[in-house]
N, C-alpha and C positions, 0 to 999 in steps of 0.2 A: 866286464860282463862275462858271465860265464856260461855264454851258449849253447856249449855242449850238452853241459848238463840240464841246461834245460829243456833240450833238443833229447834226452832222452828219455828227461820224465813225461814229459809230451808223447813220447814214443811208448812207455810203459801205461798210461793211461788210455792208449787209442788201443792198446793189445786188451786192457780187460773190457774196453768195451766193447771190441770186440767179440771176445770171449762171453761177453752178457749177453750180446745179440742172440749167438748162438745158441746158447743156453734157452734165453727166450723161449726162443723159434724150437726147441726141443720139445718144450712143455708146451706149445700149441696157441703162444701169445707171440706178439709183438713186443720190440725192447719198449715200445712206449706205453704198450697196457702192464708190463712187469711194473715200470717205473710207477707209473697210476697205481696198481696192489701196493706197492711199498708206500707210497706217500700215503694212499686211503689207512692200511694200519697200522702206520708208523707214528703218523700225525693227527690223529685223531681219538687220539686216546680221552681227551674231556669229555668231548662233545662230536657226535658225526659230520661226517666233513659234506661240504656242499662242491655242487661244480662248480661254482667259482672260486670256492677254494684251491679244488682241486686243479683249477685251470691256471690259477696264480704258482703254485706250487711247479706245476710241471712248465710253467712259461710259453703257455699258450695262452690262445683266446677263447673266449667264453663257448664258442659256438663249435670250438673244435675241440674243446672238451667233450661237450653234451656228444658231438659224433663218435668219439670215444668212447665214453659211457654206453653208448647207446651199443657201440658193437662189443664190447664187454657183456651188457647186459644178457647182450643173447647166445654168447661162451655158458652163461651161464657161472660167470666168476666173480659178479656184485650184483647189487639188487640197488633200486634206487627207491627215493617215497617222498611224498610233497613233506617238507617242513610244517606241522602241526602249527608252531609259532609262526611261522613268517609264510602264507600260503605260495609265494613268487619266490621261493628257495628250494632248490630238491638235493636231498642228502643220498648219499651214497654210502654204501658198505659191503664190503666182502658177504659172500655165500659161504658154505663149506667147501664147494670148490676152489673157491680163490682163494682161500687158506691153505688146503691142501698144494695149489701147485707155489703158493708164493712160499711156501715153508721149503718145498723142493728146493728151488730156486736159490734160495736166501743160504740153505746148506750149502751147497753148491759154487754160491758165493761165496761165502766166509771162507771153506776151502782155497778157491782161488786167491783169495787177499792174505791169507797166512801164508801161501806159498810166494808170494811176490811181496812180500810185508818187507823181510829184510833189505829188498832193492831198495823200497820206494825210502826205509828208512834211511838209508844212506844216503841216498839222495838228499834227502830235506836237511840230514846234519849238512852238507853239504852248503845247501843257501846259508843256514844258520851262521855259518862260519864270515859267508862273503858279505 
């Protein structure tokens, strides 16, 4: 078993998430309403996503979505609406705000993960091998 290296990829992964909090917390969200913007328009490209979707997704529960939502909503960085189809569903979707700071964000991101890209790759050659 090669613990080390596991012991660091664990180490490299607490560092960007780290690194995301902060970020977050820059652009005036929580790492868990960031997470929320990226699943709502990442994962929702067919059809608008619902909180229970969105509560599966981010591995919560239904009801601590909806408080999420709910303090999102008045960021003014989604907008919510009863489900036309299904009136006991409510869908969610980004603003022009929540686009605007998730695009920051997301840059920002990518940035960070190209510059830790080559670690993280080595690393994974690394189990590959073992």
């Amino acid at each position: 078993m090669d613990y080390e290296t596991l012991a660091r990829f664990r180490y490299e992964l607490r560092q960007f998430q780290a690194f995301s909090e902060v970020a977050a917390n820059s652009s005036g969200l929580t790492a868990q309403q960031h997470q929320a913007l990226l699943a709502i328009r990442g994962l929702s490209r067919r059809e608008p996503m619902s909180i229970g979707d969105l509560a599966g997704y981010l591995l919560v529960r239904h009801h601590t979505a909806v408080e999420l939502v709910d303090r999102m909503t008045k960021l003014k960085v989604v907008s919510r609406r009863v489900d036309p189809a299904d009136g006991r569903r409510v869908l969610v979707q980004l603003t022009a705000e929540g686009e605007r700071r998730l695009q920051r964000l997301s840059r920002m991101h990518l940035q960070e993960l190209r510059a830790m890209g080559p670690t993280l790759t080595n690393m994974l050659r690394l189990f590959r091998r073992r």
